[in-house]
HTML snippet that shows the backbone in 3Dmol.js (N, CA, C, O; Angstrom):
<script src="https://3Dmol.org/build/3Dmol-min.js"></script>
<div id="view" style="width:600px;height:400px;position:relative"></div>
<script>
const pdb = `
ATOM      1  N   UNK A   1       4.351  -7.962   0.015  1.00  0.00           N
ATOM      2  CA  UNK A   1       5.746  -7.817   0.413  1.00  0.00           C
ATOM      3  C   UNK A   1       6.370  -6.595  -0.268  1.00  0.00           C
ATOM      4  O   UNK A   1       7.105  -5.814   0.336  1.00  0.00           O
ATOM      5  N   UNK A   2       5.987  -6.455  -1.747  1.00  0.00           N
ATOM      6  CA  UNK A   2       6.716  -5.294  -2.171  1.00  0.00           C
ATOM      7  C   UNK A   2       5.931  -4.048  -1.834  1.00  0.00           C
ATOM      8  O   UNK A   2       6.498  -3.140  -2.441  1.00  0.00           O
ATOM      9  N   UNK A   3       5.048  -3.630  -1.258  1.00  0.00           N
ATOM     10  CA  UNK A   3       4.568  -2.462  -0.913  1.00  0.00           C
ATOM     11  C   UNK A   3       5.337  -2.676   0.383  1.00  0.00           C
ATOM     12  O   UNK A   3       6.048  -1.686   0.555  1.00  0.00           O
ATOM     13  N   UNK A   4       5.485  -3.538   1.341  1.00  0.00           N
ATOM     14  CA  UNK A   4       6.335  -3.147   2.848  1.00  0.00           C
ATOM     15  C   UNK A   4       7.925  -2.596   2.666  1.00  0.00           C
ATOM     16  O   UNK A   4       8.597  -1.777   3.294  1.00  0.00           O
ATOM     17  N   UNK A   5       8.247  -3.647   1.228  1.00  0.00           N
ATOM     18  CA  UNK A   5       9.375  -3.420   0.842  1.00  0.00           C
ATOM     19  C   UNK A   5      10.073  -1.795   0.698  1.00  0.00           C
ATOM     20  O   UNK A   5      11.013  -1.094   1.075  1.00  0.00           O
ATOM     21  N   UNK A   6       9.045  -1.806  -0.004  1.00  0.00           N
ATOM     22  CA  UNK A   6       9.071  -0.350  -0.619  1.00  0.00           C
ATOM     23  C   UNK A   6       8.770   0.947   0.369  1.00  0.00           C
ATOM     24  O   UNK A   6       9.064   2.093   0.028  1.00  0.00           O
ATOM     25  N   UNK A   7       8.327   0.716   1.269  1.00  0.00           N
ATOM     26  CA  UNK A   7       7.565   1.821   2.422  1.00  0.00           C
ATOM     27  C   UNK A   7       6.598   2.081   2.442  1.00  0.00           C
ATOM     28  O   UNK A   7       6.306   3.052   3.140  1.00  0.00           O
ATOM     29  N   UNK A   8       5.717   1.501   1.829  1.00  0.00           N
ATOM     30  CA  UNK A   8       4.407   1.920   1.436  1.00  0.00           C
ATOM     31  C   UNK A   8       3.342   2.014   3.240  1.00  0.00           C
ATOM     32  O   UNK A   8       2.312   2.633   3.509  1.00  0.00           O
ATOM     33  N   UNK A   9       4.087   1.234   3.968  1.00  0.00           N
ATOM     34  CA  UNK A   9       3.127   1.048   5.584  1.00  0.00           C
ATOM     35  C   UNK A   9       4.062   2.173   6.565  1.00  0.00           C
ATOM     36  O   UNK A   9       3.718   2.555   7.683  1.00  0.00           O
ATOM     37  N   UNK A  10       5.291   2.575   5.856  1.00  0.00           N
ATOM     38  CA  UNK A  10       6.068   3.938   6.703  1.00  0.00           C
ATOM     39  C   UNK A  10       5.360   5.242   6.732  1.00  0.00           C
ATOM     40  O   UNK A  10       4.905   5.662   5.669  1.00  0.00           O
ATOM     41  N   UNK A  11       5.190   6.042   7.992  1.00  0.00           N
ATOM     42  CA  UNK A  11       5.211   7.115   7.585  1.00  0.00           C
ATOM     43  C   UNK A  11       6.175   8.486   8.076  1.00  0.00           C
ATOM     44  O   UNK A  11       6.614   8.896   9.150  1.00  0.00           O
ATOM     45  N   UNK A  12       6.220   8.865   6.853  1.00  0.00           N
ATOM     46  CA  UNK A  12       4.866   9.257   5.650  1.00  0.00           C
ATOM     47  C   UNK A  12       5.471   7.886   4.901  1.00  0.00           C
ATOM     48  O   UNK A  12       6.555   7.353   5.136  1.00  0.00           O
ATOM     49  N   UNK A  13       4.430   7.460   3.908  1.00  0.00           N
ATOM     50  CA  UNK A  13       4.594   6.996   3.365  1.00  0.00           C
ATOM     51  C   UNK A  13       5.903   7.434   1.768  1.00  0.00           C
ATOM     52  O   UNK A  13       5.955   8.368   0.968  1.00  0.00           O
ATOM     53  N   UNK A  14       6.936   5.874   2.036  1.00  0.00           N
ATOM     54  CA  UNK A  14       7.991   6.239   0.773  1.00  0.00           C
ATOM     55  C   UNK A  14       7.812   5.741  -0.536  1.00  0.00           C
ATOM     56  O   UNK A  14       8.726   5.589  -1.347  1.00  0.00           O
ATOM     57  N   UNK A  15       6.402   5.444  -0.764  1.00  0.00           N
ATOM     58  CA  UNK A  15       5.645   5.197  -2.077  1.00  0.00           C
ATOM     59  C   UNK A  15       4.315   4.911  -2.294  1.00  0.00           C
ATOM     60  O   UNK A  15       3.833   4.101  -1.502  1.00  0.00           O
ATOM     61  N   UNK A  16       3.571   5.364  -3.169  1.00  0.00           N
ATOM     62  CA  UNK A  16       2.496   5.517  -3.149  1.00  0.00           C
ATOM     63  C   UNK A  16       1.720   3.983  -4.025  1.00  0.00           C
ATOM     64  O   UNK A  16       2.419   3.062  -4.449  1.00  0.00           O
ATOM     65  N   UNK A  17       0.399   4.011  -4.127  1.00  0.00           N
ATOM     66  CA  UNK A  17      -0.130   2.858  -4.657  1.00  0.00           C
ATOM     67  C   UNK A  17      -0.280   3.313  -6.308  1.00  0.00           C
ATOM     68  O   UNK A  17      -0.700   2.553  -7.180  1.00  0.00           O
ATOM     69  N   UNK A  18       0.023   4.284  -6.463  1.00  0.00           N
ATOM     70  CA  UNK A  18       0.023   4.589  -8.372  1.00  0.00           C
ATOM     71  C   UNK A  18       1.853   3.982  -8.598  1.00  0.00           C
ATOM     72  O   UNK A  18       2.443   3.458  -9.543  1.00  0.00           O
ATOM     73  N   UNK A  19       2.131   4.260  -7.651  1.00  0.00           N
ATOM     74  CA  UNK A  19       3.980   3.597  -7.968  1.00  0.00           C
ATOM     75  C   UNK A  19       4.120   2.068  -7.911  1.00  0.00           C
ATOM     76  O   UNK A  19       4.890   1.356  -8.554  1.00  0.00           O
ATOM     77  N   UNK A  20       3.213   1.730  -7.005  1.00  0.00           N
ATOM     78  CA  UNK A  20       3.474   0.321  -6.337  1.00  0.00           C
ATOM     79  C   UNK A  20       2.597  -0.647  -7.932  1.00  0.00           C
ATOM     80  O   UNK A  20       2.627  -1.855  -8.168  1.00  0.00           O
ATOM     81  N   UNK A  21       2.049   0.249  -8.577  1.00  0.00           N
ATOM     82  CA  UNK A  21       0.762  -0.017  -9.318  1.00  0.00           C
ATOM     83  C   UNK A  21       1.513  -0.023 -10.691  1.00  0.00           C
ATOM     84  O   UNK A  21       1.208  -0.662 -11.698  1.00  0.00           O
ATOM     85  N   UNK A  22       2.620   0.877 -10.495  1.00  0.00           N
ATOM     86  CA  UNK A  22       3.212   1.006 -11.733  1.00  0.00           C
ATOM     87  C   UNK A  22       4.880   0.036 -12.123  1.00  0.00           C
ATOM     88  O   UNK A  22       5.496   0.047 -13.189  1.00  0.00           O
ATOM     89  N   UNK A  23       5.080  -0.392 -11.391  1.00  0.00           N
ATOM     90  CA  UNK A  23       6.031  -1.232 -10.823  1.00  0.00           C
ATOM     91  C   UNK A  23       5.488  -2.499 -10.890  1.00  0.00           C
ATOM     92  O   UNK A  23       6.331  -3.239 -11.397  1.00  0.00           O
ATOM     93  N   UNK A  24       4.123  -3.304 -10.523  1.00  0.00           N
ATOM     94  CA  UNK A  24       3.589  -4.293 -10.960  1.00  0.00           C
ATOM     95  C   UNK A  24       2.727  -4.365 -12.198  1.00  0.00           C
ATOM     96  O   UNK A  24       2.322  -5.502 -12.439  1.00  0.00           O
ATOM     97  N   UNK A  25       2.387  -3.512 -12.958  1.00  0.00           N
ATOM     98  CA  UNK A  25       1.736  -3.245 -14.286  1.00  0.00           C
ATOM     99  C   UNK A  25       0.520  -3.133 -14.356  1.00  0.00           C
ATOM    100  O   UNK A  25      -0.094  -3.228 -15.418  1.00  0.00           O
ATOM    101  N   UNK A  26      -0.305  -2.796 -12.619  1.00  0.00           N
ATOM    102  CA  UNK A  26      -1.342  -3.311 -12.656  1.00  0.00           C
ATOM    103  C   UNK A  26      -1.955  -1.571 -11.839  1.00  0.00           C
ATOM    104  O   UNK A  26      -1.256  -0.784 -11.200  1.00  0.00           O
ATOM    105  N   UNK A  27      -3.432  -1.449 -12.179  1.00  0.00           N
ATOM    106  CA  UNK A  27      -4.051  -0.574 -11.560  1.00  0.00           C
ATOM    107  C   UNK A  27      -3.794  -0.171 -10.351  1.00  0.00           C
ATOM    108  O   UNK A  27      -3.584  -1.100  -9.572  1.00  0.00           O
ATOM    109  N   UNK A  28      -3.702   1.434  -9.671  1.00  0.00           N
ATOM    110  CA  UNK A  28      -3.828   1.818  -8.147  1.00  0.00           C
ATOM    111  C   UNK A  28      -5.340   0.794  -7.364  1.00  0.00           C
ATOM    112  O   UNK A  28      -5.443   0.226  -6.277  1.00  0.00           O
ATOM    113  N   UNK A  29      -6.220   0.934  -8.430  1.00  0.00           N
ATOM    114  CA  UNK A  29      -7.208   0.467  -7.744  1.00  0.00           C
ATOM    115  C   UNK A  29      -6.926  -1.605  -7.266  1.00  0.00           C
ATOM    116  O   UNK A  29      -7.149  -2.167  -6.193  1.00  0.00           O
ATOM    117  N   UNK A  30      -6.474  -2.091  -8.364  1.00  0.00           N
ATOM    118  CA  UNK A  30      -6.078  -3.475  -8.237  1.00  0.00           C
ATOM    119  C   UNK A  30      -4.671  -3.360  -6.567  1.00  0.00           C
ATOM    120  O   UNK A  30      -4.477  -4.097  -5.600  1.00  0.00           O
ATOM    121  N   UNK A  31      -4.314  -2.625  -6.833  1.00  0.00           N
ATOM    122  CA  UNK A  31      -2.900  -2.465  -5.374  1.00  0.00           C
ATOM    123  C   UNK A  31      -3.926  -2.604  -4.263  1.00  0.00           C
ATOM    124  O   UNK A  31      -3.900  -3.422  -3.344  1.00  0.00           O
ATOM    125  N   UNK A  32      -5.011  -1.482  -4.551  1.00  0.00           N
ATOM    126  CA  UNK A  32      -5.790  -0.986  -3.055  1.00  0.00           C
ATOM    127  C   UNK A  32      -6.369  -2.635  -2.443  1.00  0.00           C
ATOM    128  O   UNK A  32      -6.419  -3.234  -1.368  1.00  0.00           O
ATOM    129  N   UNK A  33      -6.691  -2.837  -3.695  1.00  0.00           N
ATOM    130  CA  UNK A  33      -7.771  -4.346  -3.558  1.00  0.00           C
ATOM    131  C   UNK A  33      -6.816  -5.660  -3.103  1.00  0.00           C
ATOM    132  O   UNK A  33      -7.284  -6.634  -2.512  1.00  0.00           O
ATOM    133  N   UNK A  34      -5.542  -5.537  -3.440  1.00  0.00           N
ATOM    134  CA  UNK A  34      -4.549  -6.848  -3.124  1.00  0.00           C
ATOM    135  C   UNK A  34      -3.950  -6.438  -1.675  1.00  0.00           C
ATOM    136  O   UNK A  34      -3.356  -7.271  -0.991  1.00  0.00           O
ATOM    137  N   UNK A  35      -4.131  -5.185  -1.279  1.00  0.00           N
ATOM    138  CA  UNK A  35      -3.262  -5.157  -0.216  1.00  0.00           C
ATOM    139  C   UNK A  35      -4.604  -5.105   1.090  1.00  0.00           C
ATOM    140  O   UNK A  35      -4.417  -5.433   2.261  1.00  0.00           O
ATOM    141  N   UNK A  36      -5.466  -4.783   0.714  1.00  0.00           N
ATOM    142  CA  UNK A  36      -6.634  -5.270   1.399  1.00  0.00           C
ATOM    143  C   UNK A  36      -7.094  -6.820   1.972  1.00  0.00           C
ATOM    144  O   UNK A  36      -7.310  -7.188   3.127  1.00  0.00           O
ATOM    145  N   UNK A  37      -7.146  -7.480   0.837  1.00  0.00           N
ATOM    146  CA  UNK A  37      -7.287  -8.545   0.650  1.00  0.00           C
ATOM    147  C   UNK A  37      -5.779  -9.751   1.487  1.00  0.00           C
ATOM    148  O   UNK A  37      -5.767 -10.954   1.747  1.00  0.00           O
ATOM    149  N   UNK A  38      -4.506  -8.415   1.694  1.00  0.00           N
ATOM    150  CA  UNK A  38      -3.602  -9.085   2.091  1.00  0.00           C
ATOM    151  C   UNK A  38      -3.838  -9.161   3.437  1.00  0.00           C
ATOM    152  O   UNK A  38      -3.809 -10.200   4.098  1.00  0.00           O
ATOM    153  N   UNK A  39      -4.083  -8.014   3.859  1.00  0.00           N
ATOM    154  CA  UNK A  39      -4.442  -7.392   5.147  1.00  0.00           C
ATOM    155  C   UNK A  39      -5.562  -8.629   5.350  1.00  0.00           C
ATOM    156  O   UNK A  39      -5.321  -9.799   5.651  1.00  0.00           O
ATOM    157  N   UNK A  40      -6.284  -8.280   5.205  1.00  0.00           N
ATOM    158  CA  UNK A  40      -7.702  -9.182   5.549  1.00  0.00           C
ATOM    159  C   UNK A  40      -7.031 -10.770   5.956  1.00  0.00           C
ATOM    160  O   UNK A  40      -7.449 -11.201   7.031  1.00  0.00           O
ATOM    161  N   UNK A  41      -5.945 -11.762   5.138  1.00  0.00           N
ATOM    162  CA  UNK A  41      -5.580 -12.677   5.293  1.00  0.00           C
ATOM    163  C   UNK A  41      -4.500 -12.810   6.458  1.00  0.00           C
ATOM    164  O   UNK A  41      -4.441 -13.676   7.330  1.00  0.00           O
ATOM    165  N   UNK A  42      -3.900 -12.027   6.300  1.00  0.00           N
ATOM    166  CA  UNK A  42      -2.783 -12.088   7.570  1.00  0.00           C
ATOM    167  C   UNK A  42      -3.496 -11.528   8.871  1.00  0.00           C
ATOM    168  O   UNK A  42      -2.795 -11.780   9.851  1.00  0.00           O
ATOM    169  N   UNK A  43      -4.566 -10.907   9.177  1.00  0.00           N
ATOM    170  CA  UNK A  43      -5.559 -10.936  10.092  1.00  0.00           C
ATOM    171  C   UNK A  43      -6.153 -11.913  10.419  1.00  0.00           C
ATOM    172  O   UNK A  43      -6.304 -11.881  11.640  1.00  0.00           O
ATOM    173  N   UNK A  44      -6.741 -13.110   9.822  1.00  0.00           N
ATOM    174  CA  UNK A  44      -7.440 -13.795   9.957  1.00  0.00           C
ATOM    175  C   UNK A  44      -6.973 -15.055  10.243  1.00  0.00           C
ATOM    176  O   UNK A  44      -7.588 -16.040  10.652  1.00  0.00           O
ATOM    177  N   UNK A  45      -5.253 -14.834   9.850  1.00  0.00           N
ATOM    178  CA  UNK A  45      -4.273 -16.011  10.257  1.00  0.00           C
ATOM    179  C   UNK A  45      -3.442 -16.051  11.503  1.00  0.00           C
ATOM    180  O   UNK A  45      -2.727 -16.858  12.097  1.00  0.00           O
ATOM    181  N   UNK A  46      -4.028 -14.317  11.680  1.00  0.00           N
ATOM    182  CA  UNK A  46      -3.007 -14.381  13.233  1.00  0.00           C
ATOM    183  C   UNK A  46      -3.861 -14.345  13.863  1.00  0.00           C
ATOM    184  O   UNK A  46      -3.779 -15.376  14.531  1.00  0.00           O
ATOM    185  N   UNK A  47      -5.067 -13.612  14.270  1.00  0.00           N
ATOM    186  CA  UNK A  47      -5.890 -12.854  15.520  1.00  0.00           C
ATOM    187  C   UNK A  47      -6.220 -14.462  15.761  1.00  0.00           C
ATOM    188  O   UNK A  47      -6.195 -15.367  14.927  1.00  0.00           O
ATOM    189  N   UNK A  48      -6.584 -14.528  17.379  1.00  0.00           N
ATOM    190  CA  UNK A  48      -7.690 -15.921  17.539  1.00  0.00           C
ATOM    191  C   UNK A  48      -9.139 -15.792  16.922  1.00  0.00           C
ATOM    192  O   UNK A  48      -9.968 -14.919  16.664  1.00  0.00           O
ATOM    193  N   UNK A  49      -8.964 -17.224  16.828  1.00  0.00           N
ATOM    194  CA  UNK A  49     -10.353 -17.550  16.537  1.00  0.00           C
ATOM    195  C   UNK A  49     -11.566 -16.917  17.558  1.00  0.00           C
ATOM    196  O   UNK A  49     -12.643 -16.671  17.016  1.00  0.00           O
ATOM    197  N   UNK A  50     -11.439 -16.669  18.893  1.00  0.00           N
ATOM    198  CA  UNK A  50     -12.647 -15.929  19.326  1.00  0.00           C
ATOM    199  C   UNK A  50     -12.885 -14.056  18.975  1.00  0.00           C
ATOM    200  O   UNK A  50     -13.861 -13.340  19.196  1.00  0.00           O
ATOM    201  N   UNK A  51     -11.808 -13.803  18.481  1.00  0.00           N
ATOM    202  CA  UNK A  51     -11.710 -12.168  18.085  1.00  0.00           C
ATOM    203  C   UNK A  51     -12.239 -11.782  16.351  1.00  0.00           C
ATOM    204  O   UNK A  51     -12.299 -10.730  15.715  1.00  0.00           O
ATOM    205  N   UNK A  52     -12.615 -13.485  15.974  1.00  0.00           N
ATOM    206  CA  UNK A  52     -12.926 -13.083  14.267  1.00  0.00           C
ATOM    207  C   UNK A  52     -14.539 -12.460  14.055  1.00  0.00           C
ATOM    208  O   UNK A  52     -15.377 -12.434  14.958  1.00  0.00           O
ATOM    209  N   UNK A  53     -14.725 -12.047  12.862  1.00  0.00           N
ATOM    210  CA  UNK A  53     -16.005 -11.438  12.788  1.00  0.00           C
ATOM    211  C   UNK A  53     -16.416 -12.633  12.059  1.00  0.00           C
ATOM    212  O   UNK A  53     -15.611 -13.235  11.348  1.00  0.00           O
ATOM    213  N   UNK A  54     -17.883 -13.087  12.228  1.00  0.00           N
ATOM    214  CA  UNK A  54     -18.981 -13.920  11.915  1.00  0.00           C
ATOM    215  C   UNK A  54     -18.480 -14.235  10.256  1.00  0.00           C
ATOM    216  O   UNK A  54     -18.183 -13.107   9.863  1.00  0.00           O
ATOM    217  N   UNK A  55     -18.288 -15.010   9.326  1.00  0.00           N
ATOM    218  CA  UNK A  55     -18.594 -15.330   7.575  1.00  0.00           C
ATOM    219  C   UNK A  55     -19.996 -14.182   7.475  1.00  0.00           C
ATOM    220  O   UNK A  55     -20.602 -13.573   8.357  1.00  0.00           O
ATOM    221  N   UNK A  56     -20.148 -14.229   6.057  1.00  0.00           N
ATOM    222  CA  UNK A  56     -21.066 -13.305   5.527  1.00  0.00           C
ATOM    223  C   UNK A  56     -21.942 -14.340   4.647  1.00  0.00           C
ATOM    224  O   UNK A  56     -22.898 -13.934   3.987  1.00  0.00           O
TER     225      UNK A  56
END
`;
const viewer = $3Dmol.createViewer("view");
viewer.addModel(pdb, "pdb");
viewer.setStyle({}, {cartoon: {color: "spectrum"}});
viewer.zoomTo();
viewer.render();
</script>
C-alpha cells in the first residue's frame, strides 16, 4: 500500500525502492522482494483459477 501510496506504480515513477526502503527501515532489495511477493498474491487472488500457472 505504501509504495502505491507513494507513486511508486506512477509513471515516471514519484519514488523509488531505496526511498520506499528507507521510509520502512528495511533494504531496496527486501522492497523489491515484498512488492513482488505482493504482486504475486493479489494475482493469484484475482486472475481465475484456469489462467494460474501449475505449483512448483
Amino acid at each position: 500500500m505504501l509504495a502505491f501510496d507513494r507513486g511508486y506504480f506512477d509513471s515516471p515513477r514519484a519514488v523509488t525502492m531505496e526511498e520506499l526502503g528507507d521510509e520502512l527501515g528495511i533494504s531496496q532489495q527486501a522492497v523489491a522482494s515484498r512488492l513482488w511477493r505482493g504482486i504475486d498474491q493479489l494475482l493469484a487472488t484475482t486472475l481465475p483459477e484456469t489462467t494460474r500457472r501449475p505449483e512448483a
